[in-house]
N, C-alpha and C positions, 0 to 999 in steps of 0.2 A: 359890806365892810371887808370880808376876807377877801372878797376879786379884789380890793384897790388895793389891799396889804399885797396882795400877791404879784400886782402889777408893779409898787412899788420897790418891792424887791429885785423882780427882774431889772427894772432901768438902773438900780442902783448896781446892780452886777454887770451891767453891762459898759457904764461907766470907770469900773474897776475901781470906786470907791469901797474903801474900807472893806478890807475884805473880810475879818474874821466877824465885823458885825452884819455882812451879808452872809456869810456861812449859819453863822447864829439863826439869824432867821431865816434860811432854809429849812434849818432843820426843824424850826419850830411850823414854818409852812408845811414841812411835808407829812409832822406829826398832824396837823389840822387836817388837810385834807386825802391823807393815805383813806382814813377812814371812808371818806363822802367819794372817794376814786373806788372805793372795796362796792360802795353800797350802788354806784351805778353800773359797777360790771356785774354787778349780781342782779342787775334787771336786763341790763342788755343780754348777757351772754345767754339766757334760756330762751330769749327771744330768737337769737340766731339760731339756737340749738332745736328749736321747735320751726323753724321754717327748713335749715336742712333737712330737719327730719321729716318733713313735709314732703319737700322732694323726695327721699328717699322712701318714704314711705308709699310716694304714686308708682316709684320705679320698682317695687315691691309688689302692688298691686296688680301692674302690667302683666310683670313675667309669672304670675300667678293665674290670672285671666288664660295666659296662653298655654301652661301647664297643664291649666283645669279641658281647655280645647285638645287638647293634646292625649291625655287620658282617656276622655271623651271619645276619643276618636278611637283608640287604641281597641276601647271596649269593643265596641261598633264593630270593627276590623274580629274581634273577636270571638264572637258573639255570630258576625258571618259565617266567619270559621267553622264553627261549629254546627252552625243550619245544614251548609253544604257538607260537614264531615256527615252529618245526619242521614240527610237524603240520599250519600253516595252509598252510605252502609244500607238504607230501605231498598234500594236499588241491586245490589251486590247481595240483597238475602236471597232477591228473588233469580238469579242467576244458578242453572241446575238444581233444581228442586227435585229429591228424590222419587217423588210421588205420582211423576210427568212423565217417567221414563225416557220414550223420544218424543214427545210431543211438541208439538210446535208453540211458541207463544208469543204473543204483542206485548210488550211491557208498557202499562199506561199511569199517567199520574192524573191524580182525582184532583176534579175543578170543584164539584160541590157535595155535599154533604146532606140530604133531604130526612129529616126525623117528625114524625107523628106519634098517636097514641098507639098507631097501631101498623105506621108503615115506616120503612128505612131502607134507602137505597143511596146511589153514589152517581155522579154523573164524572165519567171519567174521556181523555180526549183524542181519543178514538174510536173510531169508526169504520162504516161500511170502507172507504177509500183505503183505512189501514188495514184491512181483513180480517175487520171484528163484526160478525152478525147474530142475532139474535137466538137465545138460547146456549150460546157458548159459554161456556163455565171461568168463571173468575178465582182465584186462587193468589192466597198472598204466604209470606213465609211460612208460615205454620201446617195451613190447609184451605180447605173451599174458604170464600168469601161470599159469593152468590152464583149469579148468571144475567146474563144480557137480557134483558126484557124490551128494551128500544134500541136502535142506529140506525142512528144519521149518517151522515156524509164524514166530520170530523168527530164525534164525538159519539157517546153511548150511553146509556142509563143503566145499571146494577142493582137489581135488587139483591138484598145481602139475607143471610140464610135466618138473620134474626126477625126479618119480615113477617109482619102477620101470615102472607099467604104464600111464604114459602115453604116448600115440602121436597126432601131429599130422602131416598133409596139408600138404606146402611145395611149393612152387613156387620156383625160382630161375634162376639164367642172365641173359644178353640177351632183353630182350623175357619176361619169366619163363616160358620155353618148356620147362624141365628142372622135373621132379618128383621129389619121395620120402618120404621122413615123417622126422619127428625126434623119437627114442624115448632117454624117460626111463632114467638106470642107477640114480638111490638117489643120496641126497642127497653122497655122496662121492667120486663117480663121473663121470666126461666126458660128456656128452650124446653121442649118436652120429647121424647123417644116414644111414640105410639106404634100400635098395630105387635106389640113384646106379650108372648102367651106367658099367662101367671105362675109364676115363680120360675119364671127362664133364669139359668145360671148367668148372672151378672154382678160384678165385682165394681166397689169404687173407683174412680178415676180410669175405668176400663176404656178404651179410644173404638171409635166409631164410623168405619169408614165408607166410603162412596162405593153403594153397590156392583155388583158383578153381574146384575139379571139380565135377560136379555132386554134390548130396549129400552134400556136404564135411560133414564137425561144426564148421567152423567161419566166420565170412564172411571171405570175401578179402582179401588186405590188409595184415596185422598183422603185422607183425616178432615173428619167434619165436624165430631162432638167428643167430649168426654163427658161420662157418666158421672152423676154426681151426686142423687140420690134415689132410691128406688124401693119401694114396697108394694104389696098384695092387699087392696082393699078387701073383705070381707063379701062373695059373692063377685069380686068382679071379673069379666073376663077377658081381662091384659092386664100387666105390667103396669102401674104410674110411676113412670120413671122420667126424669129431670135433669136435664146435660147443658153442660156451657161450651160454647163455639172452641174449636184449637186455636184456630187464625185468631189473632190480637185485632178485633175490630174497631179499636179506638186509636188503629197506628195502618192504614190506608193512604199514606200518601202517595203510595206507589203500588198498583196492581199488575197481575199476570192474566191475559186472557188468555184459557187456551182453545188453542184454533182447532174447533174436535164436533164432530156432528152425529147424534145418535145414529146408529146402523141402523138401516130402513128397514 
């Protein structure tokens, strides 16, 4: 009924019949349907406003996805960064090492890590060819790490001083005038300082280094232990004394051999 009213309005307007009675009912039409005009833009218009936002919400999503790649990647970048500022400093520790004097040495970076109850060595990647052989002493920032116990062609095996069956020649004291050797227990286990007569003067965190005797296995010199606890059993006849490595043996990414052969 309102479409025909409203149809009939227009042809009467458009005939230019009676006009204030076609004003009239304009007005009375547009009072009828301003309302039912209000109530279909209010279903249309969120409809269009939830498909733009549709669009605009995948075009949102996109430049999000490639932000989030983008950050991603930055880290990655940064995170490199940081490996290589790493290794360059492992690398630059082991450059002039006090302890080397003029000693000659291969700089080697360690391929594998071998740990038991009771043994620990390092396979690192040099060798005979690079002019690492067997028995030459290994040393990283701090002090000894082990000695070459195998070489190959490219590559070498290390036993490291925490090794069950490793045993090193120290010297300590005033004047380093006290001797005894610092023998490996297994990688989970106290280093020990044997062969110390009972109640040798020795101090906490006192440093322990690579003897001077003749025929030593190793050259003089090198920081191999600090002291770390020590007392006189009741009848016994040494020292039990208990020392932890100098060298940082859980930061080997990069070793020093030095090229050095006990005097015959």
């Amino acid at each position: 009924m309102l479409v025909v009213l409203s149809l009939s309005i227009i042809s009467l307007d458009l005939n230019g019949r009676t006009h204030g009675i076609t004003s009239g009912l304009k007005s009375v039409a547009n009072s009828v349907f301003s309302p039912l005009r209000g109530a279909v833009d209010d279903v249309i218009d969120p409809i269009g406003d939830f498909f733009a936002g549709a669009v605009h919400y995948g075009a949102l999503q996109s430049e999000n996805q490639k932000l989030a790649a983008t950050v991603g990647q930055l880290r990655q970048e940064q995170a490199e960064r940081g490996f290589e500022q790493s290794q360059l400093r492992n690398v630059m520790a082991l450059q002039n090492l006090p302890f080397l004097d003029a000693l000659s040495t291969v700089t080697a970076q360690t391929q594998e890590i071998y740990t038991s109850n009771f043994t620990m060595t390092i396979t690192i990647d040099k060798g005979r060819a690079d002019g690492v052989d067997v028995g030459m002493p290994v040393v990283g920032a701090g002090g000894l790490v082990g000695q070459v116990i195998q070489s190959f062609h490219h590559t070498a095996v290390v036993q490291l001083i925490t090794d069950g069956q490793s045993e090193v020649g120290v010297s300590f004291g005033q004047g380093l005038s006290l001797t005894g050797t610092v023998d490996g227990q297994g990688p989970d286990s106290s280093m020990t300082a044997d062969l110390i007569a009972p109640h040798a003067a020795l101090t906490k965190g006192e440093k322990m280094y690579t003897s001077s005797l003749d025929a030593a296995a190793f050259p003089p010199g090198i920081p191999v232990a600090r002291v770390k606890s020590f007392h006189t059993g009741a009848g016994a006849s040494q020292e039990a004394v208990s020392v932890t490595p100098i060298a940082n043996l859980t930061q080997l990414a990069y070793v020093d051999v030095v090229v050095w052969e006990p005097p015959a």
